[in-house]
KETI-905210 format. One record per residue (C-alpha): x, y, z. Coordinates in steps of 0.5 Angstrom, whole numbers, padded with zeros to 4 digits, always signed. Layout:
REM KETI-905210
XYZ...
This chain:
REM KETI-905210
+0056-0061+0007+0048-0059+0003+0047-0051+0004+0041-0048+0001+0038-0041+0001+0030-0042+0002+0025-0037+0001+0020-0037+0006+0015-0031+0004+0014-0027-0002+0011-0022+0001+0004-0022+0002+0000-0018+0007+0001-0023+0012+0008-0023+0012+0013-0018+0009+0019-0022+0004+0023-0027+0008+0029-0031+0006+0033-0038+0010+0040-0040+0009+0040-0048+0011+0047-0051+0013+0047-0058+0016+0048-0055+0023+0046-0048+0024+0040-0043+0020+0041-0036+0018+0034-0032+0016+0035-0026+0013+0028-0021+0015+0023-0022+0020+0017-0019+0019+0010-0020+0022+0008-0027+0021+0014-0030+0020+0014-0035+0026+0006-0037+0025+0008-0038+0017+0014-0043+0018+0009-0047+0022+0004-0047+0017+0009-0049+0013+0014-0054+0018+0020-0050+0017+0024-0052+0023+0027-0046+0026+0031-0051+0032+0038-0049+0029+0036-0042+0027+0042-0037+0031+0043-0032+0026+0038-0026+0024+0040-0021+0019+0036-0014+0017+0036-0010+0010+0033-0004+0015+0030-0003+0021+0023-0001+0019+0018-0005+0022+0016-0009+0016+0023-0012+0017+0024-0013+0024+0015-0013+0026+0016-0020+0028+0024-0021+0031+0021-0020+0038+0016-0026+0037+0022-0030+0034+0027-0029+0039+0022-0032+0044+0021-0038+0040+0028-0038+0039+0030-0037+0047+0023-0043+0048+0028-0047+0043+0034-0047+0048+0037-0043+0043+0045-0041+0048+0047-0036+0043+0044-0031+0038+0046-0027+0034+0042-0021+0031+0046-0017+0025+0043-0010+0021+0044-0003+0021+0045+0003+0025+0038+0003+0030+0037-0004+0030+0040-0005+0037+0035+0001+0040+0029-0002+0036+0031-0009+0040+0031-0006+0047+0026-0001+0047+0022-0009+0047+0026-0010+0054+0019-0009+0058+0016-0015+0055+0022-0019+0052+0027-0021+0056+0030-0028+0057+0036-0032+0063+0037-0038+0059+0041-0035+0052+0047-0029+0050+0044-0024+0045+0050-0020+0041+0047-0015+0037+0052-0012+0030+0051-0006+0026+0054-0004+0021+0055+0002+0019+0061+0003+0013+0061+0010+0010+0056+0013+0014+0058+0011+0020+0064+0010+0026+0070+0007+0022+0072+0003+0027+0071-0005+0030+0064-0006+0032+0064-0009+0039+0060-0014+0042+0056-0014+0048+0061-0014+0053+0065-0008+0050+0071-0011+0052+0074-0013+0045+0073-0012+0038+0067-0017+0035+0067-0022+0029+0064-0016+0025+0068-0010+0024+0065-0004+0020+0061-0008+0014+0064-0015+0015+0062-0021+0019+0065-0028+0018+0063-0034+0022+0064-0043+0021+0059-0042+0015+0058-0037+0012+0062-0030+0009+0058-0023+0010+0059-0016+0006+0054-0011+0009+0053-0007+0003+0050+0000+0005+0046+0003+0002+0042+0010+0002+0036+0014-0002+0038+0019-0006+0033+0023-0001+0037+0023+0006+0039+0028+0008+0046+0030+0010+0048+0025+0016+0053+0027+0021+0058+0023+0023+0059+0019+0029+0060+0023+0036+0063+0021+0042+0055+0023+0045+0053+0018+0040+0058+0012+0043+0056+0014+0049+0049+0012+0048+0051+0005+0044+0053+0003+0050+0048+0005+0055+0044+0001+0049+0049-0005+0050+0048-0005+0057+0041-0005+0057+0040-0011+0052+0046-0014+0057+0040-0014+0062+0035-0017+0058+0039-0023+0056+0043-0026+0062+0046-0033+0060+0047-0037+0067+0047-0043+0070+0045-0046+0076+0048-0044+0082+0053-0049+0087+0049-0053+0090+0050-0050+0097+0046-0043+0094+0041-0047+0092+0037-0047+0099+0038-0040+0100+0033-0037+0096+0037-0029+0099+0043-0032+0095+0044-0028+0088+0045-0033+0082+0051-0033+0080+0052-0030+0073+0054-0034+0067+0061-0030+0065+0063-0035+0060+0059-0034+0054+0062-0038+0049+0063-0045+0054+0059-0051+0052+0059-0054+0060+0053-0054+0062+0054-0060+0069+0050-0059+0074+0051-0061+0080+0049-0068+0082+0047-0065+0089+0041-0061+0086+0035-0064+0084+0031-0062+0078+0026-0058+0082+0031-0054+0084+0033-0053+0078+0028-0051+0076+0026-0046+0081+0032-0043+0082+0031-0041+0075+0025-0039+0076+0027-0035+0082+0033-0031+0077+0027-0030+0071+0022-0026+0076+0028-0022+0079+0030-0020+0071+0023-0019+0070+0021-0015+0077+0028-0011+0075+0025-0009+0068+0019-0007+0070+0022-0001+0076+0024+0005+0075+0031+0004+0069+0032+0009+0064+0029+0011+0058+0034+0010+0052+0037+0015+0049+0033+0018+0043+0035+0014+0037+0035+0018+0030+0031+0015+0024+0036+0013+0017+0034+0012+0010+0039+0007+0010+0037-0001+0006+0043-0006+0006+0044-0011+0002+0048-0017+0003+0053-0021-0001+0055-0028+0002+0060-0033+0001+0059-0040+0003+0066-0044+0005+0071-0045+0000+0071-0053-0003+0078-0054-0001+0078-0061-0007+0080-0068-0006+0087-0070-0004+0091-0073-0009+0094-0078-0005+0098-0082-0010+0101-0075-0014+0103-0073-0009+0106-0079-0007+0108-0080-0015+0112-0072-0013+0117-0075-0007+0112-0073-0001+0113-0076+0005+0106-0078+0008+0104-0076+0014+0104-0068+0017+0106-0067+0010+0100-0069+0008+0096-0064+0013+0100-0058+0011+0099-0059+0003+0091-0060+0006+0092-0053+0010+0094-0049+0003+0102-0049+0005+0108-0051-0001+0112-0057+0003+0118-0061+0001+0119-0067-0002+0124-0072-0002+0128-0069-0007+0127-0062-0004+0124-0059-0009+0117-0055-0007+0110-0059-0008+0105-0053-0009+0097-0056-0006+0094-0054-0013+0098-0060-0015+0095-0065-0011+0089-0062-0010+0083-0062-0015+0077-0058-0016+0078-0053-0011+0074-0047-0011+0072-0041-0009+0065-0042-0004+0059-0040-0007+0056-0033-0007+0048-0031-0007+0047-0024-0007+0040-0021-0002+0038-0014-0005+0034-0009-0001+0031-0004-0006+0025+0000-0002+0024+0005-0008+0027+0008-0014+0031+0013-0010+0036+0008-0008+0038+0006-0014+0043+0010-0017+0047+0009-0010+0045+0001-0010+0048+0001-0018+0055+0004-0015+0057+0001-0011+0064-0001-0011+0062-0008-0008+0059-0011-0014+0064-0009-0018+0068-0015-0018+0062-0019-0020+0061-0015-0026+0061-0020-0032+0061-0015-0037+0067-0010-0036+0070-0017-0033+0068-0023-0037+0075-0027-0035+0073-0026-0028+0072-0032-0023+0068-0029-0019+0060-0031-0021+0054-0030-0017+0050-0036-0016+0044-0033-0015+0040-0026-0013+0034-0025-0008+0031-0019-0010+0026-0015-0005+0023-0009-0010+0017-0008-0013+0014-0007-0021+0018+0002-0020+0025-0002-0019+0024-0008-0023+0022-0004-0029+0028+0001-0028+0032+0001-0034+0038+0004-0029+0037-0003-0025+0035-0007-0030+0042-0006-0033+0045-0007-0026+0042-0013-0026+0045-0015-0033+0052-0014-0031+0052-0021-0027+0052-0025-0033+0047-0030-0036+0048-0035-0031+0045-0032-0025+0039-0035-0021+0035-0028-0020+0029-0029-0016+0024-0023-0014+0020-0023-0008+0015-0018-0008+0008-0018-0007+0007-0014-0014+0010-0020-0017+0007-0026-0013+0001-0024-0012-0005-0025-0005-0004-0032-0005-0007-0037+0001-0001-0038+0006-0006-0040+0012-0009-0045+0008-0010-0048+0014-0015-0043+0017-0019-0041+0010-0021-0049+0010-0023-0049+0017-0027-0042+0015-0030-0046+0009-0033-0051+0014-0035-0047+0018-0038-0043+0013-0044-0048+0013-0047-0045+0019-0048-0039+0016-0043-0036+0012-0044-0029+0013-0041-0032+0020-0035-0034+0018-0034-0032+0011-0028-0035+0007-0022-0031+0007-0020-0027+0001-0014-0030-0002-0012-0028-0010-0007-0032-0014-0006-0028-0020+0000-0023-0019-0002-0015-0020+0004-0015-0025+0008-0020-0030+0016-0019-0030+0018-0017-0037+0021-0022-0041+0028-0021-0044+0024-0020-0051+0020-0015-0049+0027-0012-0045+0031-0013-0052+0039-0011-0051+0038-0008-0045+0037-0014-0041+0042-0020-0041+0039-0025-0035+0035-0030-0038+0034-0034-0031+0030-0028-0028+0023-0031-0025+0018-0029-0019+0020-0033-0012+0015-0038-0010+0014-0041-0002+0018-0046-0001+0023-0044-0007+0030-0046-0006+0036-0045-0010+0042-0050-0008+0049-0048-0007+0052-0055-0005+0054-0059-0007+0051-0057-0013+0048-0050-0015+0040-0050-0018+0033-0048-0017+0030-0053-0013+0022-0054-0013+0021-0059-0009+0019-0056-0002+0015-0050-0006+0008-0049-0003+0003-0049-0009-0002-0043-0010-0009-0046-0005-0015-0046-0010-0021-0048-0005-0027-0051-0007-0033-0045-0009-0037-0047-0003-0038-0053+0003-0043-0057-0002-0036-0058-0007-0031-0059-0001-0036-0064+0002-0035-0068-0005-0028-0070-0004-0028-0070+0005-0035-0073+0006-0032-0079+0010-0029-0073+0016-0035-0069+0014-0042-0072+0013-0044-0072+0021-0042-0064+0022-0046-0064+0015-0052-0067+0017-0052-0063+0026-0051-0057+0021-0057-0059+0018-0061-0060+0024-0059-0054+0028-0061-0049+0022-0067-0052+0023-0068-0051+0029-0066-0044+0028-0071-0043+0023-0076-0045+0028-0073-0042+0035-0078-0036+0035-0073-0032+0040-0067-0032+0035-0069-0025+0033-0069-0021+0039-0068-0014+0039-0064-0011+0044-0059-0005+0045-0053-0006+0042-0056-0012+0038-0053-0010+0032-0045-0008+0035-0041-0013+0031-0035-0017+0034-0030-0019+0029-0026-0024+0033-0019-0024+0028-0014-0028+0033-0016-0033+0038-0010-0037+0040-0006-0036+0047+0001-0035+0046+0005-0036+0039+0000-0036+0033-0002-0044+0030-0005-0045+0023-0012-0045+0025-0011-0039+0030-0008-0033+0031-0004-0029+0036-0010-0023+0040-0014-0018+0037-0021-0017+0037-0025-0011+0032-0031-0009+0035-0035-0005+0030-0040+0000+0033-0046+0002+0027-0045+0010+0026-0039+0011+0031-0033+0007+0029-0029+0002+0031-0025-0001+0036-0019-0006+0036-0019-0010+0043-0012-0013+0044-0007-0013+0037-0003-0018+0036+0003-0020+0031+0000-0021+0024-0007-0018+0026-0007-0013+0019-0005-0019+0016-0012-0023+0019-0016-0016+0017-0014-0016+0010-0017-0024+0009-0023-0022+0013-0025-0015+0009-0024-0017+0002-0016-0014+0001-0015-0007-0001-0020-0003-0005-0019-0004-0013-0025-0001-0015-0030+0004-0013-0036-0003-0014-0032-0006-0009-0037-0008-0003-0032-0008+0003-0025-0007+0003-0019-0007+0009-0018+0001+0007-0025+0002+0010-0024-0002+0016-0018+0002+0018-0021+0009+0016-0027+0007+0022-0022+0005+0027-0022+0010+0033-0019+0006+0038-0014+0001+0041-0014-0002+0048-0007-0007+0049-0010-0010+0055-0002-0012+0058+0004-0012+0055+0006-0019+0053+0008-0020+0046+0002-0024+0043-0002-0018+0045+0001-0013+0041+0006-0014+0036+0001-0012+0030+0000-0005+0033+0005-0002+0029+0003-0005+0022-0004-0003+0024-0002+0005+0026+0003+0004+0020-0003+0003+0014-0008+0008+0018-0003+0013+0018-0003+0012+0010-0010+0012+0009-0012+0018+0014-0006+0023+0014-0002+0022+0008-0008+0021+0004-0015+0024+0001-0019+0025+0009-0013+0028+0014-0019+0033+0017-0015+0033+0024-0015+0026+0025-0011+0021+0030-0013+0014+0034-0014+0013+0041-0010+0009+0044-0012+0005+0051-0006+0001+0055-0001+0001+0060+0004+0008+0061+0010+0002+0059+0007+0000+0053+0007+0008+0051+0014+0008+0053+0015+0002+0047+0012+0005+0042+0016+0012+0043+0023+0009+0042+0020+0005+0036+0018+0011+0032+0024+0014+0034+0028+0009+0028+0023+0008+0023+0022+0015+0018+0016+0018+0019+0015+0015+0025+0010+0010+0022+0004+0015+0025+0005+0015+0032+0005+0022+0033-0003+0022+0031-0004+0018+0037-0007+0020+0043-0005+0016+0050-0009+0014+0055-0007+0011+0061-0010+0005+0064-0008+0006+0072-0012+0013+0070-0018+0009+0069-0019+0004+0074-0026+0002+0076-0028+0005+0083-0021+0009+0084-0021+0017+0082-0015+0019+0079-0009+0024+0081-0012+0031+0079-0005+0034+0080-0001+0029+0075+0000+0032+0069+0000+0025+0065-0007+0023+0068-0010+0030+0067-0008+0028+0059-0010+0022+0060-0018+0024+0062-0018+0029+0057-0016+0025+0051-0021+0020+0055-0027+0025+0054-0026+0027+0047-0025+0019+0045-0031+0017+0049-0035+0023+0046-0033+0021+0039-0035+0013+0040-0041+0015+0045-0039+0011+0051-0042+0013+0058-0037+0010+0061-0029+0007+0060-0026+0004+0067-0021+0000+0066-0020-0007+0071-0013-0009+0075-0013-0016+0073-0010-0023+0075-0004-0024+0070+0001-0021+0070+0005-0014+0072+0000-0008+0070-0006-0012+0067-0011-0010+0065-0019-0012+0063-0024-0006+0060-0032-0005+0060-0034+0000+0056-0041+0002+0057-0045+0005+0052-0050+0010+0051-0056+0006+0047-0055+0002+0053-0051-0004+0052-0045-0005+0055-0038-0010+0052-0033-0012+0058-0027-0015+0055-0022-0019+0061-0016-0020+0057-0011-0025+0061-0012-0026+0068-0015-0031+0073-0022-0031+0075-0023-0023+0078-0028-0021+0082-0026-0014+0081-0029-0015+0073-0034-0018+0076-0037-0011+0080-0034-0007+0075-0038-0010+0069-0045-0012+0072-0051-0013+0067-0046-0012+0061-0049-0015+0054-0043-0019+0053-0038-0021+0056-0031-0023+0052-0026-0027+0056-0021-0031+0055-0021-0039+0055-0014-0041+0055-0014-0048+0059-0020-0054+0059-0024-0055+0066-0019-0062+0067-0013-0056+0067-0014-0052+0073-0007-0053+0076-0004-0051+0070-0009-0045+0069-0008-0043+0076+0000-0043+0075+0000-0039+0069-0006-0034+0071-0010-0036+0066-0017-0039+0066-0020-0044+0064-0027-0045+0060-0031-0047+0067-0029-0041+0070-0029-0036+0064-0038-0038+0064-0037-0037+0072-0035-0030+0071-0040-0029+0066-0045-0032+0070-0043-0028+0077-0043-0021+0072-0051-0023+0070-0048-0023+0063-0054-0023+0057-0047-0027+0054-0040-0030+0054-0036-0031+0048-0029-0035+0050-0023-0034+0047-0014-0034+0048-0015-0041+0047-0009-0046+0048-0006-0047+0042-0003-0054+0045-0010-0056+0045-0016-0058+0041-0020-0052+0036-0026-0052+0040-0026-0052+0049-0030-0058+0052-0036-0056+0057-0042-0058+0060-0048-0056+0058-0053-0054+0061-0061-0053+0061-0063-0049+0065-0057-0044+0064-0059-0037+0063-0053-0034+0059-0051-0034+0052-0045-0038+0051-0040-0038+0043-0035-0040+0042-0030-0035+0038-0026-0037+0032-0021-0034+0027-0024-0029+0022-0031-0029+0025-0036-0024+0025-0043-0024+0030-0048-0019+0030-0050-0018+0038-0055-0021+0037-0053-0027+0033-0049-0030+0039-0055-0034+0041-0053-0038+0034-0046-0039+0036-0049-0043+0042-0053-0046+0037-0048-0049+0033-0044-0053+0039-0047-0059+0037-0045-0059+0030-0038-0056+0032-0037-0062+0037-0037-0066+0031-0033-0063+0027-0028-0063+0032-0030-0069+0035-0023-0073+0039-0020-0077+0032-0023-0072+0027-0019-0070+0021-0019-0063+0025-0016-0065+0031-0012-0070+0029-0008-0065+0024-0007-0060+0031-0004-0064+0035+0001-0066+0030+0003-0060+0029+0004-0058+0036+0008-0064+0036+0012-0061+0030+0013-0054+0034+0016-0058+0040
């Protein structure tokens, strides 16, 4: 058996601090943060036999990414997953039943709770017995688990587990159920009645999948189809709230034992000592004393040699130095402290340290740390330690190619190799710190378990260092690059020379920041929804925000402000931000909204500029429900309390809402301050061709330019009527014009269509973006002469004035060969769509 653990990140802006153990048949991560699903592709660590989630804590930069992961698994055909962390993680997992549910896979979740919880067994979904975990305990084929709880020093006082409490767990329990209903086809005879209920997959741990040779795979197919849009109709109706959770302090640290190495049978000992072969044999293999010929006892440890204990790796979650005092007490470590036991056989291979320079430099932690003795591996993942590195490097290259069309455009991403802090030498530590194998975790790292112990590097992802600027990248490209080179050349001619290229026009000056473009799950070169449209004088507002979309604005705006001579930053971005509109509730359209209001919180209410402000936030009456739940399990509520809700039905071109219902009155009046605070004339909403509870928005400003924005949907001529005349339409591109079937089915559009709405609307411009992340980088289409509108084309990190997409347009010729069919571009997208299949 070869067992691993791999640190997968480090912790960046991009994606919180990550770790995977590999065994031959089965994957366990620890912590899943925006990105992580999105950094596994870039780095092709295959998440196939991923079954296993385990949380330090339930706060979002712990769990941000679980809801993409879980999908992914589910595509994955993944039967069974297993989710374990502390109190609140099921809540936060359920408050995403409106967008997150799957008939295909068993979901269990398991909280441990230990001294601050119920004493007794944890139970499993069914709630019918008691569960592999019981209070912090969980053991499985592979791998033995000790939760050890862990709160700050700061929590008040938490009351213990009532039956009201029980009673919401199960109520939470119940929902999940819901949310993941495992089933199989049903008999044959079903399958022609569509009225039949499907019938339910009670059996979770069988593996017998048969399926009758009666049903035709079409059948199959859409009496799967027939139970999905039923849970999905189910979800979206009128089921309850959850009971309301209580946010906890708590940080958990784990402890885990591979199997014991049962060693190698001596056969002929044991024959030499009297013992019959046969089941004799088995017994002594199994750890049990049989007799011999002569009747005297025959112990194991006779005939086996080198058997021992499973290896043991620790993974701590410090968030701050208020947990330290109660880390360091805890009596689970106890019997691996080398310094008051040094006979003891219990050793720690290895430790992954999630804490930054408050902790690490904490004489009360360093000796913690000193106890385990000299031979354990410490590994420290922490953005304080390992830096702002490139982990897309995949994207920041294509932002550098792209950069020889206009590098104000598609500026290179911000990346910065050198660690804010160094780790103290044992030297500088003196007596007080004993390890010596102390050291910052890197990408890629691994630390073997079996059959031997040890770092390994040979997976690590070195630092990305990129060329100063293209003239440099093309030195060591110029075979896949020297065509591009040459149209880029010819098209900035012609720009030069086109004396229409300056118009002026209002809103000509608006910038649109495309800082995610693909459709889905996140790639390389794309990332899952979100745009910034940034208003001169007046703010911003984010359209759509997927999973790791801070991450995307960290890149594009220079990181955090280091410096008061710094020129542009991600914290002055955020300080601008007025608004979000989240066009429908399927994850790639949301999942960073958290994040976002997370660090906005920061900047704007716990820090210097509080002045009474909040976010506006535009979206669906659903998606309000799901970020309610959501705060109520992170401390502080990650800000959403200075959110102002707006509900999209409310604002609906054409339709004039209820004045009776109170939410609605809200609604228009959060409406009126927000539209006078960005200076919008107007704000109406679309019902859109995608899925329950769609939506596309216009919003039409006061100097006279108007931005209309599809979301995902079919072709709509309600879009259309409602946004005649806009300056720029954004709409979505997710299939090429040879996929309209497709398109069709799964309520997308494709290019063709996309410029047709933007035709029909009398659009000054269209920008396309959500492209399918199965299909090149650039959409293919017809280009003709005597079409009057704009077209661009919207890439990751990309930022165009209004005025500037007469360039975008432009360009086509030279990113036609840039990404031409067998360019090193392309050739690389569709290999990793191959790897992600």
């Amino acid at each position: 058996m070869r067992a691993y653990l791999q640190v997968v990140s480090t912790g960046t802006a991009d994606c919180p601090p990550s770790v995977i153990l590999h065994f031959d048949q089965k994957r366990y991560m620890i912590n899943c943060g925006e990105g992580i699903q999105r950094l596994c592709t870039e780095n092709k660590v295959r998440l196939a036999k991923l079954q296993t989630l385990m949380f330090t804590r339930t706060h979002w930069d712990c769990t941000g990414g679980l809801p993409g992961m879980v999908l992914l698994m589910c595509d994955l055909r993944v039967r069974h997953i297993t989710l374990l962390g502390p109190q609140n993680l099921t809540h936060t997992l359920v408050a995403s039943r409106h967008f997150l549910y799957r008939n295909t896979t068993h979901l269990e979740t398991i909280e441990f709770g230990g001294d601050i919880a119920d004493e007794g067994p944890m139970y499993d979904v069914d709630g019918d017995h008691p569960s592999k975990g019981t209070r912090n305990h969980f053991q499985d084929e592979h791998l033995r688990i000790t939760a050890v709880i862990v709160q700050s020093v700061a929590t008040a006082y938490i009351p213990p587990v009532t039956s009201e409490d029980r009673r919401n767990s199960r109520i939470r329990q119940q929902q999940l159920g819901a949310m993941f209903t495992l089933r199989t086809l049903p008999p044959a005879s079903w399958a022609s009645n569509p009225e039949r209920p499907e019938h339910p997959y009670k059996h979770k741990h069988s593996h017998n999948h048969h399926q009758s040779p009666c049903v035709s795979p079409e059948q199959q197919a859409q009496a799967s189809q027939r139970a999905l849009e039923g849970l999905e109709n189910m979800l979206q109706g009128g089921h309850p709230d959850l009971p309301p959770a209580q946010p906890n302090n708590v940080a958990i640290s784990y402890i885990c034992q591979t199997p014991d190495y049962q060693g190698k049978f001596d056969r002929a000992t044991a024959l030499a000592l009297g013992v019959t072969p046969g089941p004799l044999f088995r017994e002594l293999l199994s750890g049990n004393p049989v007799a011999s010929k002569t009747g005297e006892l025959v112990y194991p440890e006779q005939v086996i040699t080198g058997a021992r204990p499973g290896r043991v790796f620790i993974v701590v979650d410090c968030p701050s130095v208020l947990y330290i005092a109660h880390l360091v007490n805890k009596p689970e470590f106890e019997k691996y402290d080398r310094r008051s036991h040094p006979q003891t056989l219990d050793k720690v291979d290895c430790i992954v340290h999630m804490a930054g320079r408050e902790v690490m430099t904490n004489e009360q932690y360093r000796a913690w740390m000193s106890r385990f003795g000299e031979e354990t591996q410490h590994l420290v993942a922490h953005s304080d330690y390992c830096g702002q590195g490139l982990v897309f490097p995949s994207q920041a290259l294509c932002s550098l190619k792209l950069s020889k069309l206009s590098n104000k455009i598609f500026p290179v991403p911000y990346y910065d190799n050198t660690p804010a802090h160094v780790l103290p030498t044992p030297k500088a530590w003196e007596a007080q710190w004993e390890p010596k194998r102390v050291q910052p975790a890197e990408n890629g790292i691994m630390f073997i378990l079996e059959p031997t112990v040890g770092l390994d590097r040979c997976e690590v992802v070195e630092p990305t260092e990129l060329p100063k600027d293209f003239a440099e990248l093309q030195k060591y490209n110029s075979v896949f690059l020297q065509d591009y080179s040459e149209r880029a050349d010819k098209v900035l001619r012609d720009i030069a020379q086109d004396p229409e290229m300056e118009q002026a026009f209002p809103g000509k000056d608006v910038i649109l920041t495309a800082l995610g473009t693909g459709s889905s799950k996140p790639s390389k070169y794309r990332n899952v929804s979100a745009t910034l449209l940034d208003i001169p004088g007046r703010g911003s507002i984010l359209l759509d925000v997927g999973e790791g979309n801070y991450g995307q604005m960290f890149r594009h705006f220079g990181g955090t402000r280091r410096s008061p001579e710094q020129k542009d930053s991600v914290d002055d971005r955020l300080r601008q931000l007025r608004g979000i509109f989240i066009s429908h509730l399927h994850a790639d359209h949301h999942l960073g909204i958290v994040t976002i209001i997370d660090r906005w919180t920061q900047l704007c209410i716990q820090g210097e500029i509080h002045g009474g402000k909040c976010l506006y936030l535009i979206a669906p009456a659903k998606f309000h429900v799901f970020l309610t739940e959501v705060a109520q399990t992170n401390p502080g509520h990650y800000g959403y309390q200075y959110v102002r809700f707006i509900d999209s039905s409310d604002l609906i071109h054409g339709l004039t809402p209820s004045p009776s219902s109170p939410s609605s009155s809200q609604s228009q009046a959060n409406l009126a301050t927000f539209q006078q605070l960005m200076g919008f004339s107007a704000i109406s909403t679309v019902v859109m061709v995608h899925c329950y509870n769609a939506f596309g928005i216009c919003l039409t400003h006061v100097d006279g330019w108007k931005l209309v924005y599809s979301g995902d949907s079919r072709p709509s001529q309600d879009l259309v009527r409602a946004g005649q005349g806009a300056t720029v339409l954004l709409h979505e591109a997710t299939f090429e014009d040879d996929m309209v079937d497709e398109a069709i089915k799964k309520r997308h559009s494709t290019t063709r269509e996309a410029i047709e709405v933007g035709e029909e609307m009398h659009a000054r411009a269209v920008l396309l973006t959500h492209f399918s992340q199965r299909y090149p980088n650039i959409p293919r289409f017809e280009q003709k002469e005597d079409r009057k509108i704009e077209i661009g084309i919207c890439f990751d990190l990309m930022s165009v004035r209004f005025g500037e997409i007469r360039r975008l347009q432009k360009f086509l010729p030279a990113l036609e060969a840039l990404y031409t069919p067998g360019s090193e571009e392309e050739s690389e997208e569709d290999a990793e769509v191959e790897d992600m299949e």
